[in-house]
C-alpha positions as CSV (number, residue, x, y, z in Angstrom):
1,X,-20.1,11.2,-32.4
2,X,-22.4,11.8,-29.3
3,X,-23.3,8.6,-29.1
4,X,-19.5,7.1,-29.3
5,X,-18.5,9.7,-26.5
6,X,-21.5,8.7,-24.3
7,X,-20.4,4.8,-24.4
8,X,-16.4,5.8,-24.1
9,X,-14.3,3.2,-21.3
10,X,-12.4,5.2,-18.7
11,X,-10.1,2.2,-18.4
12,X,-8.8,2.3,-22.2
13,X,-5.5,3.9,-20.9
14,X,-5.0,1.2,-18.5
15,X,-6.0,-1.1,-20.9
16,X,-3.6,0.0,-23.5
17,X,-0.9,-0.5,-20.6
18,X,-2.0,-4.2,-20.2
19,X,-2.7,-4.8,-24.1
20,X,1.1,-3.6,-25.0
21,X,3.1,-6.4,-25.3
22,X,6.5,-4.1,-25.0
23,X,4.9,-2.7,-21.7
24,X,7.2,-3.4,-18.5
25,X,5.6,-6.1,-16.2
26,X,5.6,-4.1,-13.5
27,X,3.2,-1.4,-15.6
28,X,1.3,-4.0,-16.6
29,X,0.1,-5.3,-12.9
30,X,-0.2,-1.4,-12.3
31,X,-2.6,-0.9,-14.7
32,X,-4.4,-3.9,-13.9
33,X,-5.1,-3.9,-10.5
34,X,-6.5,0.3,-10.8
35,X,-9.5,-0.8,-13.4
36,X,-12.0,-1.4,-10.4
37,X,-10.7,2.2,-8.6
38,X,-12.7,5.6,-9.1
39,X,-11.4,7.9,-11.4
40,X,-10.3,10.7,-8.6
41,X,-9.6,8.6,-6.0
42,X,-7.8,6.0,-8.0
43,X,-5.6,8.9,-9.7
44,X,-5.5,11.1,-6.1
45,X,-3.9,7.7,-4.3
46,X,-1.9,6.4,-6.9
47,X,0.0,10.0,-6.7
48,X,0.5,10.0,-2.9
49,X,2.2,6.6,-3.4
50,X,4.3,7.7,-6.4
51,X,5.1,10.9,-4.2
52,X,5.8,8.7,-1.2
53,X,8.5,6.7,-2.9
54,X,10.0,9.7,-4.6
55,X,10.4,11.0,-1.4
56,X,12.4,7.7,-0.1
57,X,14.1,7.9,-3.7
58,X,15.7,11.6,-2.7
59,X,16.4,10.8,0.7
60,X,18.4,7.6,-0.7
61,X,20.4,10.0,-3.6
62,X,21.1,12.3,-1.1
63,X,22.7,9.5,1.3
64,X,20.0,9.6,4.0
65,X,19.7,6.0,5.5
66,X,18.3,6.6,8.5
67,X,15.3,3.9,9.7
68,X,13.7,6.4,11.0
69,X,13.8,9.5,8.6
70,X,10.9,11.6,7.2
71,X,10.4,9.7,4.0
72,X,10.1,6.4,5.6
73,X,7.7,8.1,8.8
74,X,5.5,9.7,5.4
75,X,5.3,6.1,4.1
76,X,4.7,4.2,6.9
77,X,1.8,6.4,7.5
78,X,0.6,6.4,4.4
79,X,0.7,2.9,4.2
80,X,-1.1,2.4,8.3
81,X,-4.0,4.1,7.3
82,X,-4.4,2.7,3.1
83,X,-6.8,0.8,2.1
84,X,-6.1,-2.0,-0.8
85,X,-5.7,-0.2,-3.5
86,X,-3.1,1.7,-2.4
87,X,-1.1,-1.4,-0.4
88,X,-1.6,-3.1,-3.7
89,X,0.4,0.0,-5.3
90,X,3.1,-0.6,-3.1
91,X,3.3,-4.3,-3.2
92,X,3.5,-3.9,-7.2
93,X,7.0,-1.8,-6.9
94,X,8.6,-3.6,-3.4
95,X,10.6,-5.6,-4.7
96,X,12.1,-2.8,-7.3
97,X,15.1,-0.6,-6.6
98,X,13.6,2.9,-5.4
99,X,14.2,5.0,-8.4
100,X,12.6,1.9,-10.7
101,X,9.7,2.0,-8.3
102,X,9.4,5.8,-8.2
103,X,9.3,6.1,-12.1
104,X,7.0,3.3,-12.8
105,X,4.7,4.6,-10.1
106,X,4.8,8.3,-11.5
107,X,4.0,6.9,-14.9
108,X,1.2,5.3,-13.4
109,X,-0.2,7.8,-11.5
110,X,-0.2,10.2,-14.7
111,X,-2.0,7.5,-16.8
112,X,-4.6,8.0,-13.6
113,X,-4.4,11.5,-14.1
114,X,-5.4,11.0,-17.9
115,X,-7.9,8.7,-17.5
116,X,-10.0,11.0,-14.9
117,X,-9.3,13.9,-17.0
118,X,-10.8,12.3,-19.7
119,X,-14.1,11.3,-18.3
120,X,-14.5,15.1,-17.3
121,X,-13.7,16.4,-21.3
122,X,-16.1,13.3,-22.3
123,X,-19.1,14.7,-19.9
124,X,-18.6,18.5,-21.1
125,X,-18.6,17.3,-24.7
126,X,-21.9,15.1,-24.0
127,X,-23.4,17.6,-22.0
């Protein structure tokens, strides 16, 4: 067993994503353009996206449409300083109405909570 837990892939959650045949298409280009990120990192910025786009989600279901409002300012920022990754992120869900993009992006982010958590349970249990 100590042996199988030393040699475990961090990226079989994403890889399950991509492998599912049933997975949306959106998921799938998700999951594959996070196998090269780190484990915190990748999980840390995939959730200030996710948050990001919430935040434009509620502004839009509560009839905000102002250019210029706080969810749009957050995003913009987030995106002016972002490195790849994280302009990949967005590109993935652009094209997607908000609350599609918000849902697949929350989704994603807690598959890149799981797959950091894990490596942390693998490394206690190896230890």
């Amino acid at each position: 067993m100590h042996a199988w837990l030393s040699t475990y892939d961090h990226n079989l959650p994403l890889i399950d994503v991509i492998a599912d045949p049933a997975a949306d298409p959106v998921a799938v280009r998700l999951a594959a353009l996070s196998l090269q990120v780190g484990l915190d990192s990748g999980f840390i910025q995939a959730e200030a996206v996710a948050d990001a786009v919430s935040q434009l989600w509620m502004e839009e279901e509560n009839g905000v449409s102002d250019a210029h409002s706080e969810g749009r300012r957050d995003l913009a920022r987030l995106l002016e300083s972002a490195d790849d990754y994280v302009i990949g992120l967005y590109r993935c869900v652009g094209p997607l109405p908000i609350a599609a993009a918000a849902t697949l992006l929350h989704a994603h982010a807690r598959i890149m909570r799981d797959r950091a958590d894990m490596i942390g349970m693998l490394r206690a249990a190896t230890a």
